[in-house]
C-alpha positions in Angstrom: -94.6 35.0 -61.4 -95.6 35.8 -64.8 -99.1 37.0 -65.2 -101.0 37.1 -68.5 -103.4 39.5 -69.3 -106.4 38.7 -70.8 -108.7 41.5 -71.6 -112.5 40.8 -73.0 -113.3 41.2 -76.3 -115.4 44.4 -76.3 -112.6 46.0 -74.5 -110.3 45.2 -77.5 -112.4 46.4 -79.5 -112.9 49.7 -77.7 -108.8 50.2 -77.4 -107.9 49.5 -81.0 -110.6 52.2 -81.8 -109.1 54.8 -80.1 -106.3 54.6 -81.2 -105.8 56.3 -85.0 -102.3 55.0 -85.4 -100.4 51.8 -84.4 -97.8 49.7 -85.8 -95.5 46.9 -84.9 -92.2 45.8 -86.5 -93.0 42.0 -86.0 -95.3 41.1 -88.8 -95.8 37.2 -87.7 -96.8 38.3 -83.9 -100.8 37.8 -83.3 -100.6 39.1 -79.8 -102.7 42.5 -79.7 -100.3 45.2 -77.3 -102.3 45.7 -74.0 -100.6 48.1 -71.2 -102.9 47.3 -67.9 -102.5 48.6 -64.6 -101.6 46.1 -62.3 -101.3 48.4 -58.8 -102.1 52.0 -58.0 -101.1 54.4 -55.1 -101.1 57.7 -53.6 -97.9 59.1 -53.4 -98.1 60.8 -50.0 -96.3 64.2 -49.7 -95.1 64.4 -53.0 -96.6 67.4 -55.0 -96.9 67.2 -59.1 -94.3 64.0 -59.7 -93.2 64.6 -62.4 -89.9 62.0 -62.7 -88.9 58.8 -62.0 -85.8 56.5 -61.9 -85.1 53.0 -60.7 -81.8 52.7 -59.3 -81.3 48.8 -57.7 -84.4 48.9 -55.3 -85.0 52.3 -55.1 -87.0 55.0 -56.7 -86.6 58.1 -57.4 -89.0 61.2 -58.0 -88.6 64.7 -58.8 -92.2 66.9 -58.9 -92.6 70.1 -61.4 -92.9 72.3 -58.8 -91.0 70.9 -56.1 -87.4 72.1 -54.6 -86.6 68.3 -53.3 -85.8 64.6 -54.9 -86.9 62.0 -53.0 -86.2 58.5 -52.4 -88.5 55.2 -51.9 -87.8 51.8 -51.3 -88.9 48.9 -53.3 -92.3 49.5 -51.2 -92.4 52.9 -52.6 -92.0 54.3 -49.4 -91.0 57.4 -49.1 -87.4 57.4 -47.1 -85.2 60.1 -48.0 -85.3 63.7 -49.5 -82.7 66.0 -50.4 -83.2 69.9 -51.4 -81.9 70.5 -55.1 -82.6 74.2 -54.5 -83.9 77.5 -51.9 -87.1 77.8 -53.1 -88.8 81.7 -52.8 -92.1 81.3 -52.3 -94.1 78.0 -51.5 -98.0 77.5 -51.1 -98.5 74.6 -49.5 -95.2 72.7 -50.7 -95.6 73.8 -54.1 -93.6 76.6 -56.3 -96.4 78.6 -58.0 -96.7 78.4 -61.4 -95.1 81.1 -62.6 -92.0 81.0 -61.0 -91.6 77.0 -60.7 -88.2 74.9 -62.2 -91.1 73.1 -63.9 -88.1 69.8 -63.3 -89.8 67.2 -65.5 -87.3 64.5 -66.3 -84.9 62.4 -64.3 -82.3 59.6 -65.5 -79.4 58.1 -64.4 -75.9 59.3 -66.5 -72.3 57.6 -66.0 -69.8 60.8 -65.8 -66.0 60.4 -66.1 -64.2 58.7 -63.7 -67.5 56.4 -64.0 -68.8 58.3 -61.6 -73.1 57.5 -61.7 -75.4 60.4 -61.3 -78.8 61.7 -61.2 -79.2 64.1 -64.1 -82.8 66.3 -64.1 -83.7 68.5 -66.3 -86.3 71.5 -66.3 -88.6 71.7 -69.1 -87.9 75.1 -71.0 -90.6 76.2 -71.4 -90.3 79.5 -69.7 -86.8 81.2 -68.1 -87.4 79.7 -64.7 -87.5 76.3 -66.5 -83.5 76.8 -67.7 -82.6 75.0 -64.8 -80.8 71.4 -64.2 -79.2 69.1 -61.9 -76.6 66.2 -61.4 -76.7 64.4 -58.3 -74.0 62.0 -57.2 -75.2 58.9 -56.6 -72.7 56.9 -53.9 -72.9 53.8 -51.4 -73.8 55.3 -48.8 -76.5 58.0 -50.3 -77.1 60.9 -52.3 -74.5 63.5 -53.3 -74.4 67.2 -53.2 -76.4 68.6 -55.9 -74.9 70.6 -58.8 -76.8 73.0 -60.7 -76.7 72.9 -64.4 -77.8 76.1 -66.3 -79.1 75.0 -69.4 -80.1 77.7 -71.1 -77.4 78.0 -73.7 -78.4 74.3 -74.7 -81.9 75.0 -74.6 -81.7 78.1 -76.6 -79.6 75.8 -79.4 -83.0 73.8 -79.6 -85.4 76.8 -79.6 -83.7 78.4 -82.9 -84.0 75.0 -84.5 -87.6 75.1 -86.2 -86.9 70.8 -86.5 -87.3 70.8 -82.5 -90.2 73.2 -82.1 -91.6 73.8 -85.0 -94.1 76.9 -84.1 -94.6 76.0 -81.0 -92.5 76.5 -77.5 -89.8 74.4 -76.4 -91.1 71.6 -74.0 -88.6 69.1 -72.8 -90.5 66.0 -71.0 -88.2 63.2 -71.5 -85.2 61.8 -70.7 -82.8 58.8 -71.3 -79.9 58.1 -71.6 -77.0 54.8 -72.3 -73.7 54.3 -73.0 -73.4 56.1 -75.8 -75.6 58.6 -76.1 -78.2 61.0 -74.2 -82.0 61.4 -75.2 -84.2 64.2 -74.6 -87.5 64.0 -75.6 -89.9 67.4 -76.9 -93.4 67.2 -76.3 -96.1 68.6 -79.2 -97.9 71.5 -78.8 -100.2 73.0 -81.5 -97.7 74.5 -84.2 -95.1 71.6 -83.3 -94.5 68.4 -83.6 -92.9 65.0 -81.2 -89.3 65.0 -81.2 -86.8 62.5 -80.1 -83.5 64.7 -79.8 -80.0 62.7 -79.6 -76.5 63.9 -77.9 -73.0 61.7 -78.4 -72.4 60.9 -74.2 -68.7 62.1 -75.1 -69.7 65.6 -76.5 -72.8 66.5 -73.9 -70.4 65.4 -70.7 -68.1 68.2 -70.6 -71.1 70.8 -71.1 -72.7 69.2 -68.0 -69.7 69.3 -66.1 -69.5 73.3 -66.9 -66.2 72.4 -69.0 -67.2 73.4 -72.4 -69.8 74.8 -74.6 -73.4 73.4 -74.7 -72.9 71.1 -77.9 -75.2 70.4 -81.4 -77.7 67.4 -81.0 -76.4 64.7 -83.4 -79.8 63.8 -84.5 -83.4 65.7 -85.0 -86.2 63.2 -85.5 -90.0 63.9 -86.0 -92.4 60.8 -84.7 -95.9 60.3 -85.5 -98.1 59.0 -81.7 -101.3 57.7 -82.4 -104.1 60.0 -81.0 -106.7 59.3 -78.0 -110.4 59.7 -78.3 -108.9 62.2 -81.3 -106.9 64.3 -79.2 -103.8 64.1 -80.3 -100.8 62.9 -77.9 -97.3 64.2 -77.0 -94.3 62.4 -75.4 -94.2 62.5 -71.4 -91.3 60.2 -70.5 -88.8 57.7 -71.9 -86.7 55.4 -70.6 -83.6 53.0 -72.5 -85.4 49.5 -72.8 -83.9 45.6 -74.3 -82.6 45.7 -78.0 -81.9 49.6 -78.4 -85.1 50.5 -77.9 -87.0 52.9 -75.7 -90.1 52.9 -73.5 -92.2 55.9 -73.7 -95.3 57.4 -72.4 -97.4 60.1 -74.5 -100.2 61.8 -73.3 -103.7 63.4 -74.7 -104.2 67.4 -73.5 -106.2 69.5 -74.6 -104.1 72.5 -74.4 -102.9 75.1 -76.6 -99.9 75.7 -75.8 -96.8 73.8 -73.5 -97.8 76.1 -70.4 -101.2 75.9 -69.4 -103.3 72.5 -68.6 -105.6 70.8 -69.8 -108.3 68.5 -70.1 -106.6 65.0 -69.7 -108.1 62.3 -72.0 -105.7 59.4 -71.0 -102.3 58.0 -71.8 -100.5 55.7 -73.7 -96.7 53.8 -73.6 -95.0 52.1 -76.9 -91.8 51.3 -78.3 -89.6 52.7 -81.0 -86.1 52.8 -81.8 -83.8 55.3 -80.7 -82.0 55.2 -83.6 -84.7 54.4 -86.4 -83.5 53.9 -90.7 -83.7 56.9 -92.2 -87.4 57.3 -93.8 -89.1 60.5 -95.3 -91.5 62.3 -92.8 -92.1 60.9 -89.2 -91.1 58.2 -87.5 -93.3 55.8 -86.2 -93.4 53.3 -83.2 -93.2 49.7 -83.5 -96.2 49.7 -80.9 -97.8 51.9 -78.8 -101.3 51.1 -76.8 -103.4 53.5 -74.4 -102.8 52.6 -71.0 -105.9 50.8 -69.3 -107.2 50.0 -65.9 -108.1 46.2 -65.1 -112.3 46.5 -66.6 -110.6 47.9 -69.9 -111.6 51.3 -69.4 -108.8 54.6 -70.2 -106.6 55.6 -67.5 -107.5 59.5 -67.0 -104.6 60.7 -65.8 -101.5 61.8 -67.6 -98.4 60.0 -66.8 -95.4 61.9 -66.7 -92.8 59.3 -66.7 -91.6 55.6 -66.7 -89.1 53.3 -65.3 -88.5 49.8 -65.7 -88.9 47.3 -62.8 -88.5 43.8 -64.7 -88.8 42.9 -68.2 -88.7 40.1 -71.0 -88.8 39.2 -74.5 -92.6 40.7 -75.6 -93.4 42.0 -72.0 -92.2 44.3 -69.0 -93.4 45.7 -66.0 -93.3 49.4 -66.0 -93.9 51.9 -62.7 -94.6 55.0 -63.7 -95.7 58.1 -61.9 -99.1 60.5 -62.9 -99.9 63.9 -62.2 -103.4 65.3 -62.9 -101.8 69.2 -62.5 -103.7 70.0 -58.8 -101.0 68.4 -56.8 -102.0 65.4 -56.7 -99.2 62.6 -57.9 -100.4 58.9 -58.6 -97.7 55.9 -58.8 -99.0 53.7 -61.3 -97.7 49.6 -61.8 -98.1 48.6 -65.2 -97.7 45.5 -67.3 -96.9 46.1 -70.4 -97.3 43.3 -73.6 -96.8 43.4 -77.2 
């Protein structure tokens, strides 16, 4: 059943105000964006979620400082887990800080033979962070895992002052289609939001260990509208109808792509994975802050999106949220533009 979403007029008001930047490619539409949360729950025994990806009528979530992926059912239950790694030390089922994978982005890839996996990737941030994963995906489960080192790819991105400007390398995102592979670079101060594009058919053999890690095909800048005036970086992505691609940014007050912050809330937009080439940034064709039911901000920082139905100028999103103490949030939202 399709529900519309009506919010009242001061809350309009209050979201459009917020927001410093916003545009959308259909000039003729009169619908103003809203991105409301429909459903909210705890996700039991899963520390920091950091990643998430529909696959038919399951879930699955990887957490920043967790060794294991795990599995839910349409429910979001939690049914299965599997180890990607021997973690050394754990404080109460989470990797400290220092030494943690950081694993921040999840999405499903189609290897040769057509063989579908799980590919997650660490953030980069630090050493520990280098670190990837494929995981099989069959009819009857979950492959073995295979690690990925990534730092020879990740290095290629920290030398290039287009990905990270003066800031660190922070990989949040990830996406991928037929054709190509998406990684997305959160800002920090000194850097910028950066959408990051691989050919499928050059980045597959370097995941597979057969060749060198290859160049990105295209480097491109984007400009997020800010919350209350802090400004927002990219948190998760996934492919979405027409060539586009859902994303979630969120506000931190943070110097750097290590330590946390104050959250201010969240938002999720649009924009096209492969946009005309324009001087300076990019922009989405929307992008909204994400809202509870009254209108007020959603505090919490969403790390990353999936897709559970979608139409022409709508689509249900479930997303997960981590407010950096352990605590992980999985968030229903319905999303119109």
């Amino acid at each position: 059943m399709k529900i519309l979403v009506r919010l009242l007029p001061y809350c309009t008001c209050l979201i459009m105000s917020l927001i410093s930047a916003s545009c959308q490619s259909d000039a003729e539409s009169t619908t103003t964006p809203t991105a409301v949360i429909r459903k909210k729950l705890v996700l039991e025994g899963i520390p920091s979620a950091s990643g998430i990806e529909r696959v038919g009528d399951q879930y699955y979530v990887i957490g920043d400082d967790s060794p294991y992926l795990f599995t839910l059912d349409k429910n979001f239950k939690v049914v299965n887990k599997v180890q990607l790694f021997e973690a050394s030390s754990v404080v109460e089922g989470r990797i400290p800080k220092p030494v943690k994978p950081d694993l921040e982005a999840i999405t499903l890839v189609t290897l040769e033979g057509g063989q579908p996996c799980l590919l997650i990737v660490g953030s980069g941030a630090t050493q520990p962070r280098n670190t990837g994963f494929l995981v099989p995906v069959t009819r009857s489960g979950l492959g073995k895992p295979i690690t990925i080192d990534l730092t020879p790819l990740y290095d290629q991105l920290r030398a290039n002052k287009a990905v990270t400007g003066q800031a660190a390398l922070n990989i949040e995102g990830l996406a991928a289609d037929e054709e190509y592979l998406y990684l997305l670079q959160r800002y920090a101060p000194g850097g910028q939001n950066v959408l990051i594009t691989y050919n499928m058919e050059s980045i597959t053999p370097y995941l597979l260990g057969q060749e060198k890690a290859p160049k990105p095909s295209e480097v491109k800048n984007w400009a997020l509208p800010d919350i209350s005036q802090i400004k927002t970086g990219f948190s998760g992505m996934t492919t979405a109808l027409g060539g586009r691609m859902l994303f979630t940014a969120s506000a931190e007050e943070t110097p750097n792509a290590v330590l946390d912050g104050e959250i201010y809330g969240s938002l999720v937009g649009l924009l096209q994975a492969h946009p005309h080439d324009t001087e300076g940034p990019a922009k989405p064709q929307v992008a909204v802050p994400i809202t509870e039911q009254d209108g007020t901000l959603y505090k919490s920082k969403i790390e990353s999106i999936c897709i559970s139905g979608q139409d022409r100028s709508d689509l249900t999103a479930v997303c997960v949220a981590d407010n950096d103490n352990g605590f992980s949030e999985l968030v229903v939202v319905k999303f119109s533009w």
